[in-house]
C-alpha positions as CSV (number, residue, x, y, z in Angstrom):
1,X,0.0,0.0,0.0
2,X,2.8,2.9,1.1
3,X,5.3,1.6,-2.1
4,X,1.9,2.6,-4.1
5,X,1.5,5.6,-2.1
6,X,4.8,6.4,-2.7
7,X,4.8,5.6,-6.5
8,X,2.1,7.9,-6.7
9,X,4.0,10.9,-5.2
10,X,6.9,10.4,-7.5
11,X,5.1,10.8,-10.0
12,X,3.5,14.3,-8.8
13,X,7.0,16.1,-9.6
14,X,6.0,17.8,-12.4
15,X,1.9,19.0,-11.3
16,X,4.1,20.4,-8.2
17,X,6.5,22.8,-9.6
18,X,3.6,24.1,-11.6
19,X,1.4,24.4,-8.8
20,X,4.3,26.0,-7.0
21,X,4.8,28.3,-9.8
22,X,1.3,29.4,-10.2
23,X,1.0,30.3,-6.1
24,X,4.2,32.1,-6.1
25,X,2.8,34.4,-9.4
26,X,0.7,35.5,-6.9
27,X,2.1,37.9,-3.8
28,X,-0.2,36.8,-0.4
29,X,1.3,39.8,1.5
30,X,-0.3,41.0,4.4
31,X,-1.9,44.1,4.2
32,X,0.8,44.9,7.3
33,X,3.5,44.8,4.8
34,X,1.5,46.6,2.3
35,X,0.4,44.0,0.7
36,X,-3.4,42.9,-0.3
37,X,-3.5,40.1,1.6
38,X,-4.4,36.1,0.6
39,X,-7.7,35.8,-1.0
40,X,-6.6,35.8,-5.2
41,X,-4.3,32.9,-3.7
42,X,-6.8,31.1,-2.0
43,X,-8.9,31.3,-4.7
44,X,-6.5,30.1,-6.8
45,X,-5.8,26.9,-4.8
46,X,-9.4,25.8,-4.5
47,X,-10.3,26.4,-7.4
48,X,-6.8,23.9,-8.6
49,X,-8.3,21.6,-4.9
50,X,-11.9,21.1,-6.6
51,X,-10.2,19.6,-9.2
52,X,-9.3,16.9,-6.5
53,X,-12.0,14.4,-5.1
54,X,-11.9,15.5,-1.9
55,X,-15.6,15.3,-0.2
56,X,-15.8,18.7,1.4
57,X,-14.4,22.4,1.3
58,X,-14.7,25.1,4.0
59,X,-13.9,28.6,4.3
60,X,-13.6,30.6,7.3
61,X,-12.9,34.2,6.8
62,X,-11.7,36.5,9.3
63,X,-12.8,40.1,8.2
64,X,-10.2,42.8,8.0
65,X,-11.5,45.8,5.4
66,X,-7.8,46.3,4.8
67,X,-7.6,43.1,2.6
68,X,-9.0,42.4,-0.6
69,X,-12.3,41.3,-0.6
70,X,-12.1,42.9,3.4
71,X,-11.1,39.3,4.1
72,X,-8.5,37.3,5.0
73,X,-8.9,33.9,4.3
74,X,-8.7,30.5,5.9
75,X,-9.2,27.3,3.5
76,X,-10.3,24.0,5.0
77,X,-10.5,20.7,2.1
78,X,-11.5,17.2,4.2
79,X,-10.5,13.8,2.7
80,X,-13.1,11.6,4.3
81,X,-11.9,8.3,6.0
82,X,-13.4,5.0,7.3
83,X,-14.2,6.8,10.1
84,X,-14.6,10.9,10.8
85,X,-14.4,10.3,14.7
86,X,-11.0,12.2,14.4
87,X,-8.9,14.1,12.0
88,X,-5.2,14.3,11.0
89,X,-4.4,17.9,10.0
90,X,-1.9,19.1,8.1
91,X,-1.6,22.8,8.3
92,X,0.3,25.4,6.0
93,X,-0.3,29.3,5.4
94,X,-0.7,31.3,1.9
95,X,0.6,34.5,3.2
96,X,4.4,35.2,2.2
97,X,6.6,38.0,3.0
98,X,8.0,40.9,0.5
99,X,10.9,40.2,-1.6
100,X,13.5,42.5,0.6
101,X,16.0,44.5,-1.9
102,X,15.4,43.2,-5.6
103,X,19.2,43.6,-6.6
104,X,20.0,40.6,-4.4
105,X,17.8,38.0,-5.7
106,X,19.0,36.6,-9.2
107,X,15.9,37.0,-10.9
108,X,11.9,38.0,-10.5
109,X,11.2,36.9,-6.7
110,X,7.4,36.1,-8.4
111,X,8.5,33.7,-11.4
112,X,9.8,30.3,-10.2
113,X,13.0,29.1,-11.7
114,X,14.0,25.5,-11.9
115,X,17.6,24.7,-11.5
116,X,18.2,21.0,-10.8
117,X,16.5,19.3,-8.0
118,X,15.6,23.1,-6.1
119,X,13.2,25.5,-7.5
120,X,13.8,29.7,-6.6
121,X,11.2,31.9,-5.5
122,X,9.3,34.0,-2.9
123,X,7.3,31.7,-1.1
124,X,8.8,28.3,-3.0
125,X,9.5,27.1,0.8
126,X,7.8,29.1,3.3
127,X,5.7,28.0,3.1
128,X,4.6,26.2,-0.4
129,X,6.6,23.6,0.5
130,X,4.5,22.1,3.6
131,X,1.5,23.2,1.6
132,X,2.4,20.9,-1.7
133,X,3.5,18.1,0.4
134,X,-0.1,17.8,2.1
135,X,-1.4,18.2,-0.7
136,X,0.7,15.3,-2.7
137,X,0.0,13.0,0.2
138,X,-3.6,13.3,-0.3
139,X,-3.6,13.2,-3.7
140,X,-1.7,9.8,-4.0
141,X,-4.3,8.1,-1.3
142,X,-7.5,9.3,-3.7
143,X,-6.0,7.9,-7.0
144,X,-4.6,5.4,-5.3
145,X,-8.7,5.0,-3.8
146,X,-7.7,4.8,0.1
147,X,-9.7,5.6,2.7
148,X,-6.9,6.1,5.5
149,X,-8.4,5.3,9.1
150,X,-9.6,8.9,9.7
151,X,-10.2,11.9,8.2
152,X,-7.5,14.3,6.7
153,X,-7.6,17.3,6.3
154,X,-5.8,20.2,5.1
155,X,-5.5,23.4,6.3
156,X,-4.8,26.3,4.7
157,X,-4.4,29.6,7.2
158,X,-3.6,33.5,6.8
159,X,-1.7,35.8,8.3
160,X,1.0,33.5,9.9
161,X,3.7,35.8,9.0
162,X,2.5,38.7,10.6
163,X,1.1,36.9,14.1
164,X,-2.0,34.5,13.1
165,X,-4.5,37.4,13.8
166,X,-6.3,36.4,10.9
167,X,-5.3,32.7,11.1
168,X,-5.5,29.8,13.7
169,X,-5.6,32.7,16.5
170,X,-8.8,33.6,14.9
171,X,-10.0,30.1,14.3
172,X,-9.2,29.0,17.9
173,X,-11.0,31.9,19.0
174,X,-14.1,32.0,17.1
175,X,-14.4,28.5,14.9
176,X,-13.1,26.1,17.5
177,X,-16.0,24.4,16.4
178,X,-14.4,23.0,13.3
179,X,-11.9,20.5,15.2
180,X,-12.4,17.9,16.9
181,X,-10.8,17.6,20.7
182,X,-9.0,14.2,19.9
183,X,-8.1,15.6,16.9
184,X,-3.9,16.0,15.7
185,X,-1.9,18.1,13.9
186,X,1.3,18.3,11.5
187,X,2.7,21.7,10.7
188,X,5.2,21.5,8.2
189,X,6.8,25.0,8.8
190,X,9.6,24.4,10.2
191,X,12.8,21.5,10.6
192,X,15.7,20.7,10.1
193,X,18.2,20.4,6.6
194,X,18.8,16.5,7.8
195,X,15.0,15.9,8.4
196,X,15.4,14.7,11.9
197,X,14.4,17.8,13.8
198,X,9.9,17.1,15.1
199,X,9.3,20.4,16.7
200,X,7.3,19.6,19.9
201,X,7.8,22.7,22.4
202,X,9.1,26.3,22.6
203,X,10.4,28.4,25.0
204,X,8.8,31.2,26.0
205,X,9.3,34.9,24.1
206,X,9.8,38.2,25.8
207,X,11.2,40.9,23.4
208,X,11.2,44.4,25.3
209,X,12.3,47.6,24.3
210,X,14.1,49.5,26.7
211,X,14.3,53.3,26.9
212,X,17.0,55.3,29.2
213,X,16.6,58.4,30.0
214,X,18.6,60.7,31.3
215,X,20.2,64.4,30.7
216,X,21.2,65.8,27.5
217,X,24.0,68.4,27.5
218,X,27.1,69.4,25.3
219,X,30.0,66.5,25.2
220,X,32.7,69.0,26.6
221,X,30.9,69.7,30.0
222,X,29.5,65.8,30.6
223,X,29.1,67.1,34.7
224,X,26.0,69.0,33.5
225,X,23.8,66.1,32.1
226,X,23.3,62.6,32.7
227,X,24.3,60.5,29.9
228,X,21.6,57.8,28.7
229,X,23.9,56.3,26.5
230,X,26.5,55.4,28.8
231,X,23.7,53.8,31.4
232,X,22.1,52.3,28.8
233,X,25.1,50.4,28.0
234,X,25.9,49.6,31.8
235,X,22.3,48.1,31.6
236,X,22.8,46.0,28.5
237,X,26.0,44.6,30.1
238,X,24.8,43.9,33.4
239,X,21.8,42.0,32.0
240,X,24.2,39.4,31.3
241,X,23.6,38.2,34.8
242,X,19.8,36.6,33.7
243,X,22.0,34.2,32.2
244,X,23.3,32.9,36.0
245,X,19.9,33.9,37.4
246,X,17.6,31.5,35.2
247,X,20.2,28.9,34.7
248,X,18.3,25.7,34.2
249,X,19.3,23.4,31.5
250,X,16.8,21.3,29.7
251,X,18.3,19.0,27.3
252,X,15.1,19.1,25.0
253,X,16.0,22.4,23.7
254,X,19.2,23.3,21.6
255,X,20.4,25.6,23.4
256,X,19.5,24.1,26.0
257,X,19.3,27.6,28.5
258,X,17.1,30.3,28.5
259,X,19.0,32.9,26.1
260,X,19.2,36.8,26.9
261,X,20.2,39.3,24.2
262,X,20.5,42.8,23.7
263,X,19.8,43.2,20.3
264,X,18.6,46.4,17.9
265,X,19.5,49.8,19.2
266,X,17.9,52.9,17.7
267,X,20.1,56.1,17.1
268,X,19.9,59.0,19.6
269,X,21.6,62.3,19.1
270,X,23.0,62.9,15.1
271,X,26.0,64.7,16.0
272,X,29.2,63.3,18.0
273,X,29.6,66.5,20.4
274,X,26.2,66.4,22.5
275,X,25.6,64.0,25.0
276,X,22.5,61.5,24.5
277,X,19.3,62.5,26.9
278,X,17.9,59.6,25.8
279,X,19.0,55.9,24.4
280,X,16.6,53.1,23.0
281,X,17.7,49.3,22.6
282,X,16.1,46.3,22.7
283,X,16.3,42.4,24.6
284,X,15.7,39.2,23.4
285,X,14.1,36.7,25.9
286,X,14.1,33.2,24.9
287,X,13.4,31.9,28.2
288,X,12.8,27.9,29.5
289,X,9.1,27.0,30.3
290,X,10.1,26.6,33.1
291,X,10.4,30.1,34.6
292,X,7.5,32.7,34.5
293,X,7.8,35.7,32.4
294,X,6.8,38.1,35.2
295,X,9.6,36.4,37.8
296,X,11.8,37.6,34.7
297,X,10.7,40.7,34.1
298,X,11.3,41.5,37.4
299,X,14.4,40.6,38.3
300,X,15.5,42.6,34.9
301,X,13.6,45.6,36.7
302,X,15.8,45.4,39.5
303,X,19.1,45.4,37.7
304,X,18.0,48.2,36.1
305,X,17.4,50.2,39.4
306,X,21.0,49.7,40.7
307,X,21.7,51.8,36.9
308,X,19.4,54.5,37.4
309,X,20.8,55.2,40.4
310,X,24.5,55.1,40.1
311,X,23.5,57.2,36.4
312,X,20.8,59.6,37.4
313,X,19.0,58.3,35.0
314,X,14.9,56.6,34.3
315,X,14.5,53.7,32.8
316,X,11.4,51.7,31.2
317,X,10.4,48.9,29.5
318,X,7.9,48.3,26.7
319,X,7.1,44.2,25.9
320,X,7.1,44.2,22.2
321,X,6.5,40.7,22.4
322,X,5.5,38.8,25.7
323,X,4.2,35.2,25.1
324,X,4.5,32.4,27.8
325,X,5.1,28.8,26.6
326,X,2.5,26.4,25.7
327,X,2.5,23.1,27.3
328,X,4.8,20.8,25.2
329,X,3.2,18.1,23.0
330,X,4.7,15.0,24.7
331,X,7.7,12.7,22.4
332,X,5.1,10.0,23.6
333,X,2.0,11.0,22.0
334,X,0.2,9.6,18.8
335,X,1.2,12.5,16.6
336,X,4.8,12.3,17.5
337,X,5.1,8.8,17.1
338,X,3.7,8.5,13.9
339,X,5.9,11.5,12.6
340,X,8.9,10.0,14.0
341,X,7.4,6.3,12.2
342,X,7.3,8.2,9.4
343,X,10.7,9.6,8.5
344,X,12.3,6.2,9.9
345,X,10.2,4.8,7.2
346,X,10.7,7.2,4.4
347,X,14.0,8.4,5.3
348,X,16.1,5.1,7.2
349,X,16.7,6.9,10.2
350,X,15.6,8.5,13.6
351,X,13.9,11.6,14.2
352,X,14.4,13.5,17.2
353,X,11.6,15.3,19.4
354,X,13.6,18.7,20.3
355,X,12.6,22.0,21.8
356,X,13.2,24.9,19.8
357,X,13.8,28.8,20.8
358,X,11.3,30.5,18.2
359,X,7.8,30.8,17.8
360,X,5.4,28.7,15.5
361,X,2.0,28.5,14.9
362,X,1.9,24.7,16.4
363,X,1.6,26.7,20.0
364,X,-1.9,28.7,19.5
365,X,-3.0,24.6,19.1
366,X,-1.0,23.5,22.1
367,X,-3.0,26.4,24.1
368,X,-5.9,25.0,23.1
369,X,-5.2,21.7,24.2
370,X,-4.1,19.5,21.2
371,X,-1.5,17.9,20.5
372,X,1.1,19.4,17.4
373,X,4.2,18.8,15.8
374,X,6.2,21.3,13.4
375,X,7.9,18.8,10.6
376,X,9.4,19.1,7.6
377,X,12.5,18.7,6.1
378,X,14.2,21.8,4.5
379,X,16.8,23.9,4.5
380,X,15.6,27.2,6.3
381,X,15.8,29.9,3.5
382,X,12.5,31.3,4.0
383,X,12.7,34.9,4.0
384,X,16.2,35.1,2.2
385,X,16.7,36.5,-1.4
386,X,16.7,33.8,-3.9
387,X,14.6,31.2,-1.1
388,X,14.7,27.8,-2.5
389,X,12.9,24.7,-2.1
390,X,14.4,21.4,-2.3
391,X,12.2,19.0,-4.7
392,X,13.1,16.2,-3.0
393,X,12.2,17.3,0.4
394,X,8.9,18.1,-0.6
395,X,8.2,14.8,-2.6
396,X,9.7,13.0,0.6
397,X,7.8,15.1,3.5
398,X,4.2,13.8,1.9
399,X,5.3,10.6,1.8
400,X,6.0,10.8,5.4
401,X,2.6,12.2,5.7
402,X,1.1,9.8,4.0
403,X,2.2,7.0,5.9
404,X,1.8,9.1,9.3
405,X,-2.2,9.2,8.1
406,X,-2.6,5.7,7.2
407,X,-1.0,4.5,10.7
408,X,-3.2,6.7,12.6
409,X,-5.6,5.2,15.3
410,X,-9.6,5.9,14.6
């Protein structure tokens, strides 16, 4: 049954690089990036879905009048099994992000371009390639007329570039509805270039930007202010000691410690003789699950008090980003094991259930009490110039998909 499965997707090569080239003619930027948002895309792969024998189709539209259509929208196409108690999803986006600076990509981001086994173009991986490989997988099990023990489904969100507003946040919020509580999920948006990494966890995320403000006053006479600059950078060094502070190691995650970072820092004065009143920079939290947020907020508060006094100076911190880790999927669970049977099956060797430090989409589902994995198998140039996909990996992930489906429990 999986050799014909299998057969099947080899076969698909071609029907995918058109596919691929036909979604990435069309620019799914959010209306954030100045874009028009998904719908002519989604329309597009429906209308190329219908052509499919899937048994049902479902949209679920999150308004926004910004977009075209005032709509951003979510795509839902269910492959019926022998039973619809529960479902396997596999979930991609449509949206994409802009190009960046044209002069560095070696030809139109929007036209794929086929050179060997990878294919070039805005979108080709991030995240077309998780999107064709659900697609193959279910295409192979309908001409190959297998019903696998439950439904599959495949779903098709908005907005995950920009922070799932319009996507699974607005699905889990107002169409929980449409899954089912035993129900799993496979979000191929993320891995590893040697196909091992199964995302099942992330630490949490606290990005702050942190504002100093002191004195400003000419360079020559520095007794007369109180220079932001200088405590600012006192604060960004002595923040180092989170790192001895929140020192647990959990082997799960690579690394496997929280991480601290000053990162961006905005200009202040333009000219080299005054002395800054003010200074901006910003941190990057990536912090175990298993610390609070709050406990590190504060203790970053207090470091920052021994600098405003010694520098006569104010501090304060805006969260740009403050988002507390959801509960991990456990490495023993259905989904994970049947990802991990999958690639030993596809690919001859062992996967690996590992933490990672980002964010993904799998962790609006994990808050909502199902169980997810982030596979796939690629080589992370999303966002680059001149992103790639690897043909291979994406012929390979559905058949990993495939099997995952036809090994689930109904």
């Amino acid at each position: 049954m999986l050799k014909q499965i299998n057969a099947r997707i080899d076969g698909y090569l071609d029907y995918a690089v058109e596919l691929q080239t036909k979604l990435s003619a069309i620019p799914a930027i959010s209306p954030d990036a100045g874009g028009e948002g998904e719908l002519d895309k989604t329309l597009l792969l429906e209308a190329e879905l219908k052509k499919l024998k899937f048994d049902q189709f479902l949209r679920a539209d999150a308004p926004d009048s910004r977009a075209k259509g005032g709509v951003r929208p979510n795509l839902i196409a269910r492959y019926k099994g022998q039973s619809s108690a529960r479902t396997f999803w596999i979930m991609s986006h449509t949206d994409i992000v802009p190009p960046g600076e044209l002069s560095l990509w070696q030809g139109d981001p929007y036209i794929v371009r086929r050179e060997g086994g990878k294919i070039f173009g805005r979108g080709v991986e991030d995240n077309q390639q998780g999107l064709l490989s659900g697609l193959l997988c279910l295409r192979a099990m309908m001409e190959s007329g297998l019903r696998p023990p439950c439904d599959v489904a495949l779903l098709f969100n908005a907005d995950e570039e920009n922070g799932s507003k319009y996507g699974v946040d607005y699905l889990i919020k107002n169409r929980l509805d449409l899954f089912g509580k035993n129900d799993i999920f496979v979000v191929p948006d993320g891995g590893s270039a040697d196909g091992k990494l199964v995302e099942v966890a992330e630490k949490s995320i606290l990005w702050l930007k942190i504002k100093t403000v002191g004195r400003q006053c000419h360079a020559s006479m520095p007794k007369l202010g109180n220079n932001a600059f200088k405590a600012a950078s006192e604060l960004a060094f002595r923040l180092g000691a989170l790192y001895r502070k929140f020192n647990v190691k959990d082997k799960l995650f690579d690394p496997p410690t929280s991480t601290f970072e000053p990162t961006k820092k905005e200009a202040n004065v333009p000219n080299i003789n005054t002395i800054p009143g003010d200074d901006v920079f910003y941190l990057d939290c990536r912090v175990l699950p298993v610390y609070k947020l709050e406990d590190v907020l504060a203790e970053i508060k207090t470091i920052a008090a021994a600098v405003e006094k010694k520098h006569g100076v104010t501090v304060t911190f805006e969260p740009v980003q403050k988002e507390q880790a959801a509960p991990a999927t456990k490495a023993e669970s259905e989904v994970v094991q049947l990802i991990l049977g999958g690639i030993k099956k596809v690919y001859g060797y062992k996967g690996k259930p590992r933490g990672i430090g980002g964010g993904t989409v799998a962790a609006y589902l994990r808050r909502a009490g199902f169980d997810a994995v982030v596979y796939a198998k690629l080589d992370e140039s999303a966002h680059m110039p001149n992103e790639y996909c690897i043909l291979e990996n994406m012929m390979s992930d559905a058949k990993v998909f495939a099997h995952s489906a036809l090994n689930m429990n109904p």
